[in-house]
PyMOL Python script that loads the backbone (N, CA, C, O; Angstrom):
from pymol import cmd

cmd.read_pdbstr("""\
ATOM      1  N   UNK A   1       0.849  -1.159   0.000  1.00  0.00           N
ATOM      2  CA  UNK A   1       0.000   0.000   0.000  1.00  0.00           C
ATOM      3  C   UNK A   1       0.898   1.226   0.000  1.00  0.00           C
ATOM      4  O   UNK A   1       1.875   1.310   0.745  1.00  0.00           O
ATOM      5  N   UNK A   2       0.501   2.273  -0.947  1.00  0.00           N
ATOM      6  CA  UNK A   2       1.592   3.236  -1.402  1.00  0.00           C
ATOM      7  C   UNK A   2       0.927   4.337  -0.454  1.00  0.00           C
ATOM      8  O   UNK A   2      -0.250   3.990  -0.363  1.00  0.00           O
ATOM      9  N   UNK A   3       1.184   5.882   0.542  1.00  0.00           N
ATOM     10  CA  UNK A   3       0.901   6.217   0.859  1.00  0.00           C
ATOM     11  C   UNK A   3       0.712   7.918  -0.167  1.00  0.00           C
ATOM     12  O   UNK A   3       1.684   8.313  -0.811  1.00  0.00           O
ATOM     13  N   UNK A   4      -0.361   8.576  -0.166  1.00  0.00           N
ATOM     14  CA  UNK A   4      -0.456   9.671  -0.934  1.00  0.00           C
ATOM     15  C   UNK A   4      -0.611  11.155  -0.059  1.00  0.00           C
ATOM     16  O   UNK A   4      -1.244  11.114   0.996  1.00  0.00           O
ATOM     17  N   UNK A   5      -0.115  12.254  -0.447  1.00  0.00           N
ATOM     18  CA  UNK A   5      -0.632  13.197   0.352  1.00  0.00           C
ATOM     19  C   UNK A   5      -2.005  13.493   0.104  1.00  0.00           C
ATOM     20  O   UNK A   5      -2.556  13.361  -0.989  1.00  0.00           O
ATOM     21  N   UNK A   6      -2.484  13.858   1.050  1.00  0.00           N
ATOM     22  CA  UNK A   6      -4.027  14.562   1.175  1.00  0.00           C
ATOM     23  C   UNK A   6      -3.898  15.677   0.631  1.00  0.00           C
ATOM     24  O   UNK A   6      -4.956  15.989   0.085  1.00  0.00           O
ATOM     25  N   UNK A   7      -2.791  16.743   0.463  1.00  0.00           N
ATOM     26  CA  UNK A   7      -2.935  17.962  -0.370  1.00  0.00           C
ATOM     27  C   UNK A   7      -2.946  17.476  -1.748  1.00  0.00           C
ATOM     28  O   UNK A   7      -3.168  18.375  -2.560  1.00  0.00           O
ATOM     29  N   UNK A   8      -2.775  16.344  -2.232  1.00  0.00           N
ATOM     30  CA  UNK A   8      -2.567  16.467  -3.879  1.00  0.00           C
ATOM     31  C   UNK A   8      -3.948  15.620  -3.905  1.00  0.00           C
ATOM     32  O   UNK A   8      -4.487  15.514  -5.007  1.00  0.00           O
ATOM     33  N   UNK A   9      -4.388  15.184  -3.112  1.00  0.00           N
ATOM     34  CA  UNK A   9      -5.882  14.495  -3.570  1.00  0.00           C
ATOM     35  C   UNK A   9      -7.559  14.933  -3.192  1.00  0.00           C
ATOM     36  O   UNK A   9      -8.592  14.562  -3.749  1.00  0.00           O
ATOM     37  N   UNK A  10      -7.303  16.156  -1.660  1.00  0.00           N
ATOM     38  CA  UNK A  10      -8.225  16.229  -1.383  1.00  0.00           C
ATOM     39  C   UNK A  10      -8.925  18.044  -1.568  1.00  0.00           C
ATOM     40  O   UNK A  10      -8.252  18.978  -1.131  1.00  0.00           O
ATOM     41  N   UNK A  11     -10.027  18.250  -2.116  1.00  0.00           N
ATOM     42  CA  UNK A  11      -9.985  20.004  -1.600  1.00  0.00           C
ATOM     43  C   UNK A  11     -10.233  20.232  -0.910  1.00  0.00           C
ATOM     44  O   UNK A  11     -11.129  19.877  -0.144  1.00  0.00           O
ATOM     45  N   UNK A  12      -8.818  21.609  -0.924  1.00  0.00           N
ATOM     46  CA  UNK A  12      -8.876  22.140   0.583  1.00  0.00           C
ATOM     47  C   UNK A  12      -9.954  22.171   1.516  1.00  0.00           C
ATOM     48  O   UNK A  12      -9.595  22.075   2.690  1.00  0.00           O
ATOM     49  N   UNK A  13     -11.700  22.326   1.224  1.00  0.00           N
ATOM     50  CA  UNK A  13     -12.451  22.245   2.502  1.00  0.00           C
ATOM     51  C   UNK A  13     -12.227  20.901   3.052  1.00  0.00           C
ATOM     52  O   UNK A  13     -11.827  20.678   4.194  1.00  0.00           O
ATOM     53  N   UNK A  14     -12.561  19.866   2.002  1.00  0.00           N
ATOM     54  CA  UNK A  14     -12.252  18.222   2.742  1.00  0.00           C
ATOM     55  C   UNK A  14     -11.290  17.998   3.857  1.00  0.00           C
ATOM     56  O   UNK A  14     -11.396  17.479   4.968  1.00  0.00           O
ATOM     57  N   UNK A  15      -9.937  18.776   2.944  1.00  0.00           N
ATOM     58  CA  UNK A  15      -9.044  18.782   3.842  1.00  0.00           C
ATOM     59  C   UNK A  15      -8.846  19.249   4.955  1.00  0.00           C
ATOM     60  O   UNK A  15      -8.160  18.748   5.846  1.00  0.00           O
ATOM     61  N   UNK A  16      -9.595  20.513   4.983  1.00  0.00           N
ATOM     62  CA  UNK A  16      -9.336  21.361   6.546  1.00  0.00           C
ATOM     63  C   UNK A  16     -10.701  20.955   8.131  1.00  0.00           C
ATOM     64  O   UNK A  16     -10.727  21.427   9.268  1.00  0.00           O
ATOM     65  N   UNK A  17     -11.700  19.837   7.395  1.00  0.00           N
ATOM     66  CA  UNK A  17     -13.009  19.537   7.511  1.00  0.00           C
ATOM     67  C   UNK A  17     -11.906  18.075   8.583  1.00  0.00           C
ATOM     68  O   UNK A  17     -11.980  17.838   9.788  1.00  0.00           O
ATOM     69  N   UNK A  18     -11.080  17.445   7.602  1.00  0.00           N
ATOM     70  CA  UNK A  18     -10.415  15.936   7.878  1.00  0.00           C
ATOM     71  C   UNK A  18      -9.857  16.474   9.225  1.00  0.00           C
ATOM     72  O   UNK A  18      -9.769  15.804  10.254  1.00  0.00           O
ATOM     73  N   UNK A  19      -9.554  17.550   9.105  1.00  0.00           N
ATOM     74  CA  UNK A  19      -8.114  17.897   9.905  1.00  0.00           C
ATOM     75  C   UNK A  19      -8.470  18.573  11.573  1.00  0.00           C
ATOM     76  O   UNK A  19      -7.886  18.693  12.651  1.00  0.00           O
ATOM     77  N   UNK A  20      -9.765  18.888  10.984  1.00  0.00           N
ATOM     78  CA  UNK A  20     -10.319  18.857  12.921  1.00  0.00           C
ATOM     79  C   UNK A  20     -10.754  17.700  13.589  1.00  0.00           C
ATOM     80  O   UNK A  20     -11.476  17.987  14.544  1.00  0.00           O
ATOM     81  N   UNK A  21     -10.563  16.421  13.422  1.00  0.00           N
ATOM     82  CA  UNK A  21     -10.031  15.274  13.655  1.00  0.00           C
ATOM     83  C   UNK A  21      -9.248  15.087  13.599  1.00  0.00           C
ATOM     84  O   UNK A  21      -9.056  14.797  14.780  1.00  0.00           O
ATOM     85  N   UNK A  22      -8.216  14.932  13.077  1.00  0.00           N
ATOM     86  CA  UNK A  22      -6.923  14.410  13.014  1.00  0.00           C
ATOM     87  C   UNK A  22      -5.854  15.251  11.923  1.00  0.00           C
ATOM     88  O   UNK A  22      -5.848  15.463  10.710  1.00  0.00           O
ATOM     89  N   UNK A  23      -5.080  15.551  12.938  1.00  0.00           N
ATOM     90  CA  UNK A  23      -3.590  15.659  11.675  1.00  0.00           C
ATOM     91  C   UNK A  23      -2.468  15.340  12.066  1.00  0.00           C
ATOM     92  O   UNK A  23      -2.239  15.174  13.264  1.00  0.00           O
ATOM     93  N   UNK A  24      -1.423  15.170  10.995  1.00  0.00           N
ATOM     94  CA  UNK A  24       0.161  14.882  11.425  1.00  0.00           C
ATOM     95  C   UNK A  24      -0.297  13.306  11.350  1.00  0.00           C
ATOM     96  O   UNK A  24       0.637  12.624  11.772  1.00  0.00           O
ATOM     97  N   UNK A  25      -1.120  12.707  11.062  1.00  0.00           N
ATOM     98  CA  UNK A  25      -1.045  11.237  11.428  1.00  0.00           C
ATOM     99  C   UNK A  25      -1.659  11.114   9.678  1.00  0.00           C
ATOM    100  O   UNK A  25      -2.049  11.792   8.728  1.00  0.00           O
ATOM    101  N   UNK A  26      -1.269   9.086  10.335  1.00  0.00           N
ATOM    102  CA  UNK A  26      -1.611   8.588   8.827  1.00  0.00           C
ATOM    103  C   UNK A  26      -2.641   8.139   9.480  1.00  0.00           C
ATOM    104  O   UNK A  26      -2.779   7.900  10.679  1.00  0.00           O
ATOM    105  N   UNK A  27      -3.692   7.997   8.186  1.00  0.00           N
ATOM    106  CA  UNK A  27      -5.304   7.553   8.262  1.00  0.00           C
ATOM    107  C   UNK A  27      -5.603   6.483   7.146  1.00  0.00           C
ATOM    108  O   UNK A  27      -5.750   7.043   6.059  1.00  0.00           O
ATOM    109  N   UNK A  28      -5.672   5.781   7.112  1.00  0.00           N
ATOM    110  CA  UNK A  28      -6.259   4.551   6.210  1.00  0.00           C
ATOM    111  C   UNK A  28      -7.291   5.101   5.824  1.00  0.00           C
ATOM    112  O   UNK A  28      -7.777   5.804   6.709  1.00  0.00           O
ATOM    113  N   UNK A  29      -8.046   5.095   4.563  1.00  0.00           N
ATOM    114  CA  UNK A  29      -9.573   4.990   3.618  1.00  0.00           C
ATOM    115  C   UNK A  29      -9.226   3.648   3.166  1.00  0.00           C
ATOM    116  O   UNK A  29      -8.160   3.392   2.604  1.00  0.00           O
ATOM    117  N   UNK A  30     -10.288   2.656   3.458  1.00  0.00           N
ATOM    118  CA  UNK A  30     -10.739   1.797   3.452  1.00  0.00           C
ATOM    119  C   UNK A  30     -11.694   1.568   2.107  1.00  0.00           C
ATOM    120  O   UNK A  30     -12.714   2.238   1.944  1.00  0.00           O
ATOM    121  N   UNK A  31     -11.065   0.099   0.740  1.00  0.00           N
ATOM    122  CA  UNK A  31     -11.830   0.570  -0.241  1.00  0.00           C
ATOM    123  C   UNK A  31     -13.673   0.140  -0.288  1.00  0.00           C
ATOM    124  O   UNK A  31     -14.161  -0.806   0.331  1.00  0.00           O
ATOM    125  N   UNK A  32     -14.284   0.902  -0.990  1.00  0.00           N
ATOM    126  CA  UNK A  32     -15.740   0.231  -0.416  1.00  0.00           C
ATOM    127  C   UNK A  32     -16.357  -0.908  -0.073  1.00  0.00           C
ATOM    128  O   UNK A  32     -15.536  -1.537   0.595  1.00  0.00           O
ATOM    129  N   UNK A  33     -17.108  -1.370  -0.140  1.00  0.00           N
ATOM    130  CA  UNK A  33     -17.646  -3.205   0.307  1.00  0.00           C
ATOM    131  C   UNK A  33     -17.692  -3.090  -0.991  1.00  0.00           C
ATOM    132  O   UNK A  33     -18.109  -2.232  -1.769  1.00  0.00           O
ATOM    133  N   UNK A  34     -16.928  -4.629  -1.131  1.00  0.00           N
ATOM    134  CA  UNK A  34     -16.875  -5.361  -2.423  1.00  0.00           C
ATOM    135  C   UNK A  34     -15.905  -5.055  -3.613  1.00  0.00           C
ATOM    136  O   UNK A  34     -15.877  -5.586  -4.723  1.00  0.00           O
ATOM    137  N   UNK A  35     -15.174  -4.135  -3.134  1.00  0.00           N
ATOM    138  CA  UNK A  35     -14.078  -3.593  -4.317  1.00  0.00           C
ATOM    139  C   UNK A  35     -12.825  -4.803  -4.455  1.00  0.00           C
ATOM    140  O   UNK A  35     -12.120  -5.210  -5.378  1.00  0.00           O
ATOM    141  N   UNK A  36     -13.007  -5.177  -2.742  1.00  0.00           N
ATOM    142  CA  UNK A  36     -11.503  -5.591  -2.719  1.00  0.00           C
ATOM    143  C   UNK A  36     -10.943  -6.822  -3.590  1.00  0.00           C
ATOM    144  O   UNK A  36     -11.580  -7.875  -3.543  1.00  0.00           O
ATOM    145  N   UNK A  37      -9.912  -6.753  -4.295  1.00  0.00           N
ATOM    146  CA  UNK A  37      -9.544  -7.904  -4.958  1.00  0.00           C
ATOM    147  C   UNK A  37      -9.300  -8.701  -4.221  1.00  0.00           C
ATOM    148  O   UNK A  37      -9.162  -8.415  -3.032  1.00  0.00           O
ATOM    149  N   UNK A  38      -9.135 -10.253  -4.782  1.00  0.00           N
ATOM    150  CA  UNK A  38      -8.837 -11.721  -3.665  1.00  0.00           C
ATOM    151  C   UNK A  38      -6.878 -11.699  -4.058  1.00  0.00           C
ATOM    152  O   UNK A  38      -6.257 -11.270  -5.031  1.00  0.00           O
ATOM    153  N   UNK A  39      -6.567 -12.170  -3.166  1.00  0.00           N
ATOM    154  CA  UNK A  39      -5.026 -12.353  -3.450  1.00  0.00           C
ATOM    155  C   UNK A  39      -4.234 -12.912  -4.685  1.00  0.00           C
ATOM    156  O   UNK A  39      -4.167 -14.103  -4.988  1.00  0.00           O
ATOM    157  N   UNK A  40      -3.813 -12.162  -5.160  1.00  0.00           N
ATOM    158  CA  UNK A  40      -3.088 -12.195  -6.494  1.00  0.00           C
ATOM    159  C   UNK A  40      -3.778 -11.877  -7.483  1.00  0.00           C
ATOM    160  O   UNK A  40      -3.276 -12.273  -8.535  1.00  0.00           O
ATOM    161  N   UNK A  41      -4.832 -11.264  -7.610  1.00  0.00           N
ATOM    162  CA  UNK A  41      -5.407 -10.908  -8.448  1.00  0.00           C
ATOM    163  C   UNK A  41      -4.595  -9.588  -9.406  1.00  0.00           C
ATOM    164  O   UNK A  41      -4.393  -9.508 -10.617  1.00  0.00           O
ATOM    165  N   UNK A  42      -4.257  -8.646  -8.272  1.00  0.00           N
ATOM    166  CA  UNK A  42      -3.859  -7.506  -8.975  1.00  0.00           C
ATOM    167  C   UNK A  42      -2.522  -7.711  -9.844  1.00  0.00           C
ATOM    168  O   UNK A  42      -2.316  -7.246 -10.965  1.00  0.00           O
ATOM    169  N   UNK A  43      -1.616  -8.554  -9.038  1.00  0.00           N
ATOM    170  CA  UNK A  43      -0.047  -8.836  -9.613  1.00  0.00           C
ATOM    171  C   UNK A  43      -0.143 -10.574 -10.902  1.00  0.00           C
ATOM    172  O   UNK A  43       0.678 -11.271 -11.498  1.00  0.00           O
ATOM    173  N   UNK A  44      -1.383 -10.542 -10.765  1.00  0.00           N
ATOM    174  CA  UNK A  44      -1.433 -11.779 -12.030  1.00  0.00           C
ATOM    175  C   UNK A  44      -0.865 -13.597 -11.318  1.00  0.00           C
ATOM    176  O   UNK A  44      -1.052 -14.713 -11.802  1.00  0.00           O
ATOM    177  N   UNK A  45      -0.490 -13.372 -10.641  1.00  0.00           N
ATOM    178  CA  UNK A  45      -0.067 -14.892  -9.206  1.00  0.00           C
ATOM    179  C   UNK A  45      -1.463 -15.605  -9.633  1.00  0.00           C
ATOM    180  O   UNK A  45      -1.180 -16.622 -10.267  1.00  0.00           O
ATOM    181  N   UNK A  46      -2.762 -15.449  -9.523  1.00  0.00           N
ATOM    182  CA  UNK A  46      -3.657 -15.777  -9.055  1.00  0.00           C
ATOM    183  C   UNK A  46      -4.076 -16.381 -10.523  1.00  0.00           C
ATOM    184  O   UNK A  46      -4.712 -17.412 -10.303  1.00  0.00           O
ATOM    185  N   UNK A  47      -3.993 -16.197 -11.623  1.00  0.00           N
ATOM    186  CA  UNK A  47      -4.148 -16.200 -13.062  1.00  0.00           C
ATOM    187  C   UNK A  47      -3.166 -17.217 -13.557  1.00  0.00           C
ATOM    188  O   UNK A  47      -3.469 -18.030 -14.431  1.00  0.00           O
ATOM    189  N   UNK A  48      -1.574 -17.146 -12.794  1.00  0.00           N
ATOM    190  CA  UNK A  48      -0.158 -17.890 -13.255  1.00  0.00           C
ATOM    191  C   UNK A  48      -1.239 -19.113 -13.013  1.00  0.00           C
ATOM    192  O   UNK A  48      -1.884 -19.690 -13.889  1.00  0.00           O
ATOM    193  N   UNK A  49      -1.271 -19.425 -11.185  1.00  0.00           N
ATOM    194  CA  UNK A  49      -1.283 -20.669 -10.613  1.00  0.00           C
ATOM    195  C   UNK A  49      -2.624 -21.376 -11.249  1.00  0.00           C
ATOM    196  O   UNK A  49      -2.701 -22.600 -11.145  1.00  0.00           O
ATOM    197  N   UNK A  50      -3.197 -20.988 -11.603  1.00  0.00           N
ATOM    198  CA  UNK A  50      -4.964 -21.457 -12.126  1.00  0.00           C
ATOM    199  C   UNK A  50      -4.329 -22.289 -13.479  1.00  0.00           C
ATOM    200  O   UNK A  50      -4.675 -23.462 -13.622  1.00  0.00           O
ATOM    201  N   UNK A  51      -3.528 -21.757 -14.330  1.00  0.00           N
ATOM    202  CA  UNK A  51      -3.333 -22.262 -15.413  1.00  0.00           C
ATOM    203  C   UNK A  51      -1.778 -23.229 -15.224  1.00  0.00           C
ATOM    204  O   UNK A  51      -1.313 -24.142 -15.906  1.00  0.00           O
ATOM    205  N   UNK A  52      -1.389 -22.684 -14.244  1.00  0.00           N
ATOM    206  CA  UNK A  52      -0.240 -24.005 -13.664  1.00  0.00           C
ATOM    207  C   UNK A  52      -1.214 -25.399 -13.532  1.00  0.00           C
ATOM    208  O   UNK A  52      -1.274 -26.488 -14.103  1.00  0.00           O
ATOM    209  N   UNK A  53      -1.809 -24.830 -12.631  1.00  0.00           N
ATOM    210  CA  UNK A  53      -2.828 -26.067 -12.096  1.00  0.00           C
ATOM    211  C   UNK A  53      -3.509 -26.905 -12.808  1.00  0.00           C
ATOM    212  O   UNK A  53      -3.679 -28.090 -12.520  1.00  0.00           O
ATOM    213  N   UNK A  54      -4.051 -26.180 -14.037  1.00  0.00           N
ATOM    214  CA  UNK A  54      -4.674 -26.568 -14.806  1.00  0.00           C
ATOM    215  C   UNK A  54      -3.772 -27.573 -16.435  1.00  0.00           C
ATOM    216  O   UNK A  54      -4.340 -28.308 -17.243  1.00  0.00           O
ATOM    217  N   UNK A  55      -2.924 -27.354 -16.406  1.00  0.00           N
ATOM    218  CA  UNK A  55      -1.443 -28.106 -17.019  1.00  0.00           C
ATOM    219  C   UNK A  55      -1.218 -29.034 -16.514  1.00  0.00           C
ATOM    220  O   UNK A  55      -1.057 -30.147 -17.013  1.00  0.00           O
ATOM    221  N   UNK A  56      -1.162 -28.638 -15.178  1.00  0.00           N
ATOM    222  CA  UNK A  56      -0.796 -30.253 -14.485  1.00  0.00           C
ATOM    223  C   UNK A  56      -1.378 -31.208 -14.591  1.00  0.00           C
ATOM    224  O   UNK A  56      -0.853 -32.302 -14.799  1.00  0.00           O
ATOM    225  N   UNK A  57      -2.887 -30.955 -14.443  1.00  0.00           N
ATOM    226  CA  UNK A  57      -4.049 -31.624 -14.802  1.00  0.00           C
ATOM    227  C   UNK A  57      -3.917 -32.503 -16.285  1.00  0.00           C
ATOM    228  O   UNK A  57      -3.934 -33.723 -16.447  1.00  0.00           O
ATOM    229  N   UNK A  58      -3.839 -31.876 -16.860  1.00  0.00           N
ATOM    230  CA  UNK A  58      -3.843 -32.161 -18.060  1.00  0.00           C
ATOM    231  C   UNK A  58      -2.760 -33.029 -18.509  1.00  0.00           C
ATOM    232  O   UNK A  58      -3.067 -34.097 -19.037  1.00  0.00           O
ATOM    233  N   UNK A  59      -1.675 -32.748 -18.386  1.00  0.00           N
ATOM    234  CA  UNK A  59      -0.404 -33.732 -17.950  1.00  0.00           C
ATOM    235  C   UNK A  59      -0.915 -34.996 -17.500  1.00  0.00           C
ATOM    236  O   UNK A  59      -0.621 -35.860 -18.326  1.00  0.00           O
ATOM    237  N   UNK A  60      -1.550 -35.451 -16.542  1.00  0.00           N
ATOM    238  CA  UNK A  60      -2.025 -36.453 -15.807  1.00  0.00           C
ATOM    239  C   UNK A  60      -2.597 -37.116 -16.165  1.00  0.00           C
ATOM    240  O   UNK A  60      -2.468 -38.295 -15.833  1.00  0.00           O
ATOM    241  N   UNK A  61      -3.740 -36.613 -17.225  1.00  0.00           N
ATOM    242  CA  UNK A  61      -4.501 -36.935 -18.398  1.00  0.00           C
ATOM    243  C   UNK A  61      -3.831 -37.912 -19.329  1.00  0.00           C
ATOM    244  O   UNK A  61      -4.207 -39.025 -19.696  1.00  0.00           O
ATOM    245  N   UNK A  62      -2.591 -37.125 -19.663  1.00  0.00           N
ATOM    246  CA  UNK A  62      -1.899 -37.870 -20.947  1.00  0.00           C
ATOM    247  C   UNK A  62      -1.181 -38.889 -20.169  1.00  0.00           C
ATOM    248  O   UNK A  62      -0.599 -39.784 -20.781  1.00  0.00           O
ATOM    249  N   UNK A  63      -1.164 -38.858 -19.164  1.00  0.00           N
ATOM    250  CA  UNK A  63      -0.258 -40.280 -18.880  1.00  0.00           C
ATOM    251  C   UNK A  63       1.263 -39.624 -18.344  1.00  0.00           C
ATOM    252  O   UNK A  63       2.302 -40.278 -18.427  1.00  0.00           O
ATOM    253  N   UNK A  64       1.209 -38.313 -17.818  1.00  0.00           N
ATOM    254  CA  UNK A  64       2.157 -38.196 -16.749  1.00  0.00           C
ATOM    255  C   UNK A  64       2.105 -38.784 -15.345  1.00  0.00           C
ATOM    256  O   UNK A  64       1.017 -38.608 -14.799  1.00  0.00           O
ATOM    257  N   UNK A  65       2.913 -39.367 -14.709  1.00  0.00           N
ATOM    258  CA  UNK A  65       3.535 -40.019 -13.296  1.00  0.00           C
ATOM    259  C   UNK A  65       3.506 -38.470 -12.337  1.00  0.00           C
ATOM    260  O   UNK A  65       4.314 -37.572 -12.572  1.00  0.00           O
ATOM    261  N   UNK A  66       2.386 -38.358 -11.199  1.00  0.00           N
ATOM    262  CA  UNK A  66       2.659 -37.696 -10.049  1.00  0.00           C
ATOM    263  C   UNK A  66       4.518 -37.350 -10.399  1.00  0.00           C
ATOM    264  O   UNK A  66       4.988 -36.240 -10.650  1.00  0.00           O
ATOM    265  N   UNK A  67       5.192 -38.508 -10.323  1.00  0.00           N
ATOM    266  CA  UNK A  67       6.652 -38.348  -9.872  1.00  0.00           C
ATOM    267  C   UNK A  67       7.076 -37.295 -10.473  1.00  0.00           C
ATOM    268  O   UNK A  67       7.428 -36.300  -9.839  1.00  0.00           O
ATOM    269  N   UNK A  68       7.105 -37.370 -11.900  1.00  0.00           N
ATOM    270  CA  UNK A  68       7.497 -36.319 -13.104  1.00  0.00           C
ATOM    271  C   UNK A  68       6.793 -35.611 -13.148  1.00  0.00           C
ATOM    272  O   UNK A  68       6.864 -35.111 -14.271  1.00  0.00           O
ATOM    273  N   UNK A  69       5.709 -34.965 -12.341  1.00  0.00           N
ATOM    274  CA  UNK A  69       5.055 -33.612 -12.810  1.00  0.00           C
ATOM    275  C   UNK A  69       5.708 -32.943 -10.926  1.00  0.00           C
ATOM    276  O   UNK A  69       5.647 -31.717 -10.842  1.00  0.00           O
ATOM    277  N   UNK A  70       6.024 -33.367 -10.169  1.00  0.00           N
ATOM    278  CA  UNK A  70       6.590 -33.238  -8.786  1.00  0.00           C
ATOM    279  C   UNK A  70       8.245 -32.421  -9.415  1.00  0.00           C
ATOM    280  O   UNK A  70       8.555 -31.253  -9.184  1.00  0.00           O
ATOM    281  N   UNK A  71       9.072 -33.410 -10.208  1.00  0.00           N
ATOM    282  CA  UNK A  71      10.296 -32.573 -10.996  1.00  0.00           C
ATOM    283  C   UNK A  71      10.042 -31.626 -11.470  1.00  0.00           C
ATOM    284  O   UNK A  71      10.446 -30.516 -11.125  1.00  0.00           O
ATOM    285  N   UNK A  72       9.011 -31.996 -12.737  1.00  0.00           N
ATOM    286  CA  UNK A  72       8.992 -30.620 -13.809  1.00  0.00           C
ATOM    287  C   UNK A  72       8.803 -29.515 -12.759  1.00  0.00           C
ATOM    288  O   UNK A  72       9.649 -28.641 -12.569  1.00  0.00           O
ATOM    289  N   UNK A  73       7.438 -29.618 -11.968  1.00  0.00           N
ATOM    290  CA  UNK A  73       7.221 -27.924 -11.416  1.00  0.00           C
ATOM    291  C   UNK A  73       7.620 -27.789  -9.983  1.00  0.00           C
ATOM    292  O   UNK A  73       7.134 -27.066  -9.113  1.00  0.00           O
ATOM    293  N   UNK A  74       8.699 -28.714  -9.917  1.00  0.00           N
ATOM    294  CA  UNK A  74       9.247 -28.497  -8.337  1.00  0.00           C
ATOM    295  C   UNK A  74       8.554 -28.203  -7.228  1.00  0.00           C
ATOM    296  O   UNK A  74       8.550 -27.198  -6.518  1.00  0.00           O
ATOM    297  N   UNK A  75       7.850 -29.422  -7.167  1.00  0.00           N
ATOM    298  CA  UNK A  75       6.590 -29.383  -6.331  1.00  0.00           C
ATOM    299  C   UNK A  75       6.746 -30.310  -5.462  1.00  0.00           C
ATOM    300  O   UNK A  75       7.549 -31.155  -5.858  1.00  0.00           O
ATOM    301  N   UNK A  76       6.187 -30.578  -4.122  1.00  0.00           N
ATOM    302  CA  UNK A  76       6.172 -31.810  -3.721  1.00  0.00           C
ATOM    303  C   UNK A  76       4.746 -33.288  -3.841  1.00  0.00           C
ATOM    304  O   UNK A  76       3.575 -32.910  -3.847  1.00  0.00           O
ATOM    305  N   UNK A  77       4.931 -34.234  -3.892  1.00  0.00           N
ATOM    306  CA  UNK A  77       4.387 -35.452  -4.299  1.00  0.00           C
ATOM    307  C   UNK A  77       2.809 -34.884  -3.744  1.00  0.00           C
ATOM    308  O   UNK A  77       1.823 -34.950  -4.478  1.00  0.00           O
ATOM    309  N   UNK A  78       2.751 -34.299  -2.273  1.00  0.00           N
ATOM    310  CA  UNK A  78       1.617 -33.948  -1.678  1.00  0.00           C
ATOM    311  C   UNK A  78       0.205 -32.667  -2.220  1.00  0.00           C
ATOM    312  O   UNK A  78      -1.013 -32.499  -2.160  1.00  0.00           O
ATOM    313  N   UNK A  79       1.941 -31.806  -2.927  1.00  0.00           N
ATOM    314  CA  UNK A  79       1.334 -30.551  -3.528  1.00  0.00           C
ATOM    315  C   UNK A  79       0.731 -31.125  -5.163  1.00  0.00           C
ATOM    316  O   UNK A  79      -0.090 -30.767  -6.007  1.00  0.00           O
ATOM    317  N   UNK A  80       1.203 -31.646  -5.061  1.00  0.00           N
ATOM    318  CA  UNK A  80       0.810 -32.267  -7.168  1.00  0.00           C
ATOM    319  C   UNK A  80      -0.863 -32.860  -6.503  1.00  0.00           C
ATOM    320  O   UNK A  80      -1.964 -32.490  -6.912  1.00  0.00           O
ATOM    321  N   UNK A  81      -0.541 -33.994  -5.242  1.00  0.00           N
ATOM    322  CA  UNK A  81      -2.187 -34.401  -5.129  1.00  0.00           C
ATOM    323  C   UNK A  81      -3.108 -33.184  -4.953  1.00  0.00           C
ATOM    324  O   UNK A  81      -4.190 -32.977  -5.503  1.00  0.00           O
ATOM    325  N   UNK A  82      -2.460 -32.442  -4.090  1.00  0.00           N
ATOM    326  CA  UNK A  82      -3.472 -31.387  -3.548  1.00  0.00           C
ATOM    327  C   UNK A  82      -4.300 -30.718  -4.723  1.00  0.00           C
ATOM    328  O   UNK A  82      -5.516 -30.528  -4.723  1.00  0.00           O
ATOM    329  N   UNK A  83      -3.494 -30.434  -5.619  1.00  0.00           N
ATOM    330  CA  UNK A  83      -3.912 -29.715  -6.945  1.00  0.00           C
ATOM    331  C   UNK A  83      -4.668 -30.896  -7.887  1.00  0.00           C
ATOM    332  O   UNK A  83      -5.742 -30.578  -8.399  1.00  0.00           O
ATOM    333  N   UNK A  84      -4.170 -32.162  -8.110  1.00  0.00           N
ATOM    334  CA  UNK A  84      -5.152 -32.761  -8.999  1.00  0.00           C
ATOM    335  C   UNK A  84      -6.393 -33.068  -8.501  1.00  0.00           C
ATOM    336  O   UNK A  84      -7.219 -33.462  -9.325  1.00  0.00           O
ATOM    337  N   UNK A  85      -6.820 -32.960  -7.019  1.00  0.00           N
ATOM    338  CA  UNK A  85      -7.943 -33.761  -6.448  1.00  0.00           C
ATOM    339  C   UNK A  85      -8.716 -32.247  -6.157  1.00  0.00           C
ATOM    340  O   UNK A  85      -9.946 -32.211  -6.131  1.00  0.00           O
ATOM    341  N   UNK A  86      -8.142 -31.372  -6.004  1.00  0.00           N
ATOM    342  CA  UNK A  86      -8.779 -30.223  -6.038  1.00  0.00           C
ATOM    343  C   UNK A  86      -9.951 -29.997  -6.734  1.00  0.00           C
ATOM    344  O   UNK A  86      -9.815 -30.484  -7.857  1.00  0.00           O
ATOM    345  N   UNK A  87     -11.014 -29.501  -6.602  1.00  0.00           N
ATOM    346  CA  UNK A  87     -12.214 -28.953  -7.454  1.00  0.00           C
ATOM    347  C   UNK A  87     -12.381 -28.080  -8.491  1.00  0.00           C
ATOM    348  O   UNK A  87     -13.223 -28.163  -9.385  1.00  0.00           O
ATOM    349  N   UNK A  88     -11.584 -27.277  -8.344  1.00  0.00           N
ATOM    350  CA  UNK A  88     -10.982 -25.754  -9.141  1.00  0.00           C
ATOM    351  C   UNK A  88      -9.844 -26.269 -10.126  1.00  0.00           C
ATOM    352  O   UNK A  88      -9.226 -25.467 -10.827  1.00  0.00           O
TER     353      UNK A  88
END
""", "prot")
cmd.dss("prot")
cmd.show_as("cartoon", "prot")
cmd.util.cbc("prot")
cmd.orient("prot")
């Protein structure tokens, strides 16, 4: 979370309105109900692993060995089940 000044975002009444509550301090705004993204959404993680997951799968299909899909994506034997028995 990047922090911004309140002079470059808010007008001055907002600002001087904010400030008989509080100043000199940092204040969190909180984004509305329902904005918030789920984890990895914003940096693309969340998009990689879906289609990792979904490879692996498919791999398994053709007649890849747990063992060799554990090498290829340097995974462990537990993490390869976790992902093929998975629902998603």
């Amino acid at each position: 979370m990047k922090y911004i000044s309140a002079n470059d975002i808010f007008p001055e009444e907002l600002l001087k309105e904010i400030q008989k509550y509080v100043h000199g301090e940092v204040v969190y705004i909180p984004n509305p109900e329902g904005i918030r993204k789920k984890w990895g959404e914003k940096s693309g993680n969340r998009s990689y692993l879906t289609e990792r997951n979904k490879e692996i799968r498919q791999k398994l299909a053709t007649g890849s060995t747990i063992e060799q899909l554990a090498i290829h994506y340097f995974l462990s034997h537990e993490s390869i089940k976790k992902i093929i028995y998975s629902k998603s």
